[in-house]
Structure formats: C-alpha cells, structure tokens
C-alpha positions in Angstrom: 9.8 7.1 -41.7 5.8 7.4 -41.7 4.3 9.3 -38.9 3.9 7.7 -35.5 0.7 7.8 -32.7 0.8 7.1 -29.3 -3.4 6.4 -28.5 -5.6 5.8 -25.4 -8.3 3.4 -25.8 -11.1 2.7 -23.4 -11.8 -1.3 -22.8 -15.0 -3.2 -22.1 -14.6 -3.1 -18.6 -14.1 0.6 -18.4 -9.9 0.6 -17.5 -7.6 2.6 -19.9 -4.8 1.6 -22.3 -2.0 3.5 -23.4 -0.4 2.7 -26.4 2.0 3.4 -29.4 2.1 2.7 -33.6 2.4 3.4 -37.0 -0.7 2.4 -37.9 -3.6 3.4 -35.8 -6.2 1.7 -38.0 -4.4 -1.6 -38.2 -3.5 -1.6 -34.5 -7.0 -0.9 -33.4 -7.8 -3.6 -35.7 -5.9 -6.2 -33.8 -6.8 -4.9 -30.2 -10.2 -6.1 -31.1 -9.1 -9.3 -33.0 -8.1 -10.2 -29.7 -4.2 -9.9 -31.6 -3.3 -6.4 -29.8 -1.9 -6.4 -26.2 -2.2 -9.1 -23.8 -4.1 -6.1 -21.6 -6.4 -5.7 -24.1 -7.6 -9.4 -24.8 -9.8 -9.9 -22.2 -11.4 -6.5 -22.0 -12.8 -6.3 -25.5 -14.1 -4.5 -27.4 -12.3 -1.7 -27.4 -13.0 2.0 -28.7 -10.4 4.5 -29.7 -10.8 7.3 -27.3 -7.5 9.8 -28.1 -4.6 9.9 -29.9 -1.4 12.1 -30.5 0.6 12.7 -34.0 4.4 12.4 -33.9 7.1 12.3 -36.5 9.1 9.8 -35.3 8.5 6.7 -33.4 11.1 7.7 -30.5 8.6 10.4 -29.7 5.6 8.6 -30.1 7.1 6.0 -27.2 8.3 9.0 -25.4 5.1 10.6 -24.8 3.5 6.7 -24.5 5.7 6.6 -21.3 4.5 9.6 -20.2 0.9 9.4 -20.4 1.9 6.2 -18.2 3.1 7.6 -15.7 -0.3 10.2 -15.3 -3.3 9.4 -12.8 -6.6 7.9 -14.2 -8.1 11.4 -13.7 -5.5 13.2 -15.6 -5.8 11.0 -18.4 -9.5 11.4 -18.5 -9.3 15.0 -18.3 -7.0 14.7 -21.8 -8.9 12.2 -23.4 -11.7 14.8 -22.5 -9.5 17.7 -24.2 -9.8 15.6 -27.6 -13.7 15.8 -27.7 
C-alpha cells in the first residue's frame, strides 16, 4: 500500500475542505477540474493549504474525521502550523 494524505484546501469563497487520498497531486487536480467533491465544485479554484502523511489509508480517514470535527479557528491555527 502507497502512502495516504488527509489535506485542507482553502476554496474560492474563503470556506475550508477537509479531505483524504492517495494521490494529492491527482486529487487536487480534479478538485479544480470541477471532478473532486460536490463541496468543492462551486467554490473553485482551490489552493492546497495543508496536508498530513500516513501509512495507511485507515489513518489517513481517521485523522480526516478528526480535523472534521475541529472549529474553523482550530483548523486555521493548524493550517497556520504548516507555513
């Protein structure tokens, strides 16, 4: 199994998306194809803002649902940890 990345990107219209994949290049990819999530379609472009390293994909998803359930502020203040 190839590594796995759970990512934040920041849309057009300033919201937050929290995501998962194998692939961060080709997922970005898509996102901005309009191809990604339905979230993301309507609030393009989007721009890669942070994302996390994980050996499997279970943990990846794991740490997706977690950065879920945090406020707008505390995911700020860790997308501002990655700069």
């Amino acid at each position: 199994m190839s590594e796995a990345y759970t990512y934040i990107l920041r849309c057009a219209d300033g919201s937050l998306y929290t995501g998962w994949t194998t692939d961060l290049d080709r997922r970005l990819t898509a996102h901005n194809a309009g191809t990604g999530a339905k979230y993301t379609r309507g609030r393009l472009p989007v721009t890669l803002v942070y994302h996390e390293t994980f050996a499997t994909k279970e943990e990846a998803m794991a740490r997706e649902w977690a950065i879920k359930q945090l406020s707008r502020a505390e995911k700020l203040a860790l997308i501002k940890t990655a700069t």
